[in-house]
N, C-alpha and C positions, 0 to 999 in steps of 0.2 A: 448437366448434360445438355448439349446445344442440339444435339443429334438422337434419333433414335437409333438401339446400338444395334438394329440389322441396318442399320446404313454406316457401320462405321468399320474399317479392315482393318487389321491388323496391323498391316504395313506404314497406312496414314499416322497410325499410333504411335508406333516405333518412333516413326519420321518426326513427329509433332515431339516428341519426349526426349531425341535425343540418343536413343539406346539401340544396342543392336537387337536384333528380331530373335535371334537367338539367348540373349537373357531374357526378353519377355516369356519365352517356352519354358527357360530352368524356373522360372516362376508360377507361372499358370497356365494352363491345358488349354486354355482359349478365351475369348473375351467374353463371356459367360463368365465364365470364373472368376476372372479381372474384375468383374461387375458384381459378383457377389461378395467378392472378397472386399470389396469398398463399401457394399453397402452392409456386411460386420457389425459396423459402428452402427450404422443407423436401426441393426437388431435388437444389438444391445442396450440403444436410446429407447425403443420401444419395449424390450422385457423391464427397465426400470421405470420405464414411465407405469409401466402396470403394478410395479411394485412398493411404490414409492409412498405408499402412507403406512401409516401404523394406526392401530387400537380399529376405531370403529368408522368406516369410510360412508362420506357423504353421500348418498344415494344418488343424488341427481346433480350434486355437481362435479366434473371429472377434476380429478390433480391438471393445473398449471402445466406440468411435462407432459400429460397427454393431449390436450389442448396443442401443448407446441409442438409435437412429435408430427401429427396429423398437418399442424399449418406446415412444417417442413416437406411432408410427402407430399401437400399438393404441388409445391416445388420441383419435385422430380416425378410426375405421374406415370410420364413415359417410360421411368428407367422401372419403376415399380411394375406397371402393366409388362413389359420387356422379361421379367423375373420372375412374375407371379403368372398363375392360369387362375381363370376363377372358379371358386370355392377355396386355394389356399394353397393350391399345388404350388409346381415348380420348384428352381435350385433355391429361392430366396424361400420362399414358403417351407420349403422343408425345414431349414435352420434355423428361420422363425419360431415355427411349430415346437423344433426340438429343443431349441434354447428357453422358451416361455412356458413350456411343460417342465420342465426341469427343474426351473425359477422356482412357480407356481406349487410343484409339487414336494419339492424341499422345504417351501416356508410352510404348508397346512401340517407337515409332518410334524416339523421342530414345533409348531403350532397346537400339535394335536387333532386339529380336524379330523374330522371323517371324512376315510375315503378318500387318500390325497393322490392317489393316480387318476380315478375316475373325474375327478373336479379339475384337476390340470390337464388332463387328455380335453377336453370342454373346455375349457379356458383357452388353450392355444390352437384350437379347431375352431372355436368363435372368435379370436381374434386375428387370425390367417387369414380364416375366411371372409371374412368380413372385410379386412383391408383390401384383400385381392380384388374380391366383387367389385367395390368404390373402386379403385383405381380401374377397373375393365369398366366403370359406368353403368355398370349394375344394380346400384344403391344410389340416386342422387339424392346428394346431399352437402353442403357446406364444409373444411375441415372443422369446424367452430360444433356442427350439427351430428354431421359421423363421430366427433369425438364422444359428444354428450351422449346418441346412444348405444355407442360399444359399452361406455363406462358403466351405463344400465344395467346393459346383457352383463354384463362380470359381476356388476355387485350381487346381481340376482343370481348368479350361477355360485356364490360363494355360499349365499345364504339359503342356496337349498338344500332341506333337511334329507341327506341320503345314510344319514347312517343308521343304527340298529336292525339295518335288514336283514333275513337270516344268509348268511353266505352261503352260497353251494360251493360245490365241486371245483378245486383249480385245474385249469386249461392247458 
C-alpha cells in the first residue's frame, strides 16, 4: 500500500484496475472491506504463525513464521493502523480475534487442555491487542522485539494452570 486508504477513492481504484465501479460494489460494501478482505491472508499467516509448533514450545524463542509475520506487518503499518483501533478493535481485529480464538480453542480441546474458551478468548485478545497497540505506536518496539515478546505473553498464557477450579453457574 503506497497510500493510506482514507486517501484512496473508489473511483481511482476502479480506474487503476481496469473494472467498472459497479463490479467492485457486487464485490465489496466499500474499501474497508476490500481492505480487509486482502488482508484474509495475512490473518491467516498470523493464526498459523501462532500455531505452528508442536509438543513443547520454546519459551523465549518465537517460531521463524512469527518472526516473519511481524517483519511483514511492519511493511504495511499503515494498512494495519487504517484496520485496527487500539487494543484490537476494528473490522481487521474483529476477524483476527475470531479466527485465532477458534484456532486456539480447537487445538487445547483436541488437546485436552483446560479451559479451552477461556485460554483462547486471552490468546486472541492478547494477540489483537497487542498488534493493534504496535502498529497505533503504542508499544515501541522492533518487528524482531514485538515478536519475541508476544511469543512470551502466549507461551505464558498456555501455561497457566486454570483448571480444577470449581465451576459455577452457566451464563
Amino acid at each position: 500500500m503506497t497510500r493510506p486508504l482514507e486517501q484512496v477513492s473508489v473511483a481511482a481504484l476502479v480506474g487503476r484496475a481496469g473494472i467498472a465501479r459497479a463490479t467492485f460494489y457486487l464485490h465489496h460494501r466499500g474499501l474497508e472491506a476490500l481492505a480487509v478482505d486482502a488482508c484474509a491472508g495475512l490473518v491467516r499467516e498470523a493464526v498459523d504463525a501462532l500455531h505452528a509448533w508442536r509438543g513443547v514450545p520454546d519459551p523465549v524463542n518465537p517460531l521463524p513464521a512469527l518472526l516473519g509475520f511481524f517483519a511483514g506487518a511492519a511493511d504495511h503499518v499503515a494498512l494495519y493502523r487504517a484496520l485496527l483501533t487500539p487494543g484490537g478493535g476494528g473490522p481487521l481485529g474483529g476477524v483476527l480475534h475470531r479466527e485465532l480464538r477458534e484456532r486456539s480453542r480447537s487445538e487445547r480441546a483436541l488437546a485436552g487442555a483446560p479451559e479451552p474458551d477461556l485460554v483462547a478468548s486471552a490468546v486472541a485478545a492478547t494477540f489483537a491487542g497487542t498488534l493493534a497497540d504496535w502498529a497505533h505506536g503504542l508499544i515501541d518496539a522492533t518487528p524482531d522485539r514485538i515478536a519475541h515478546l508476544v511469543w512470551r505473553l502466549l507461551v505464558a498464557l498456555h501455561r497457566t494452570p486454570v483448571g480444577g477450579l470449581p465451576s459455577g453457574p452457566a451464563r
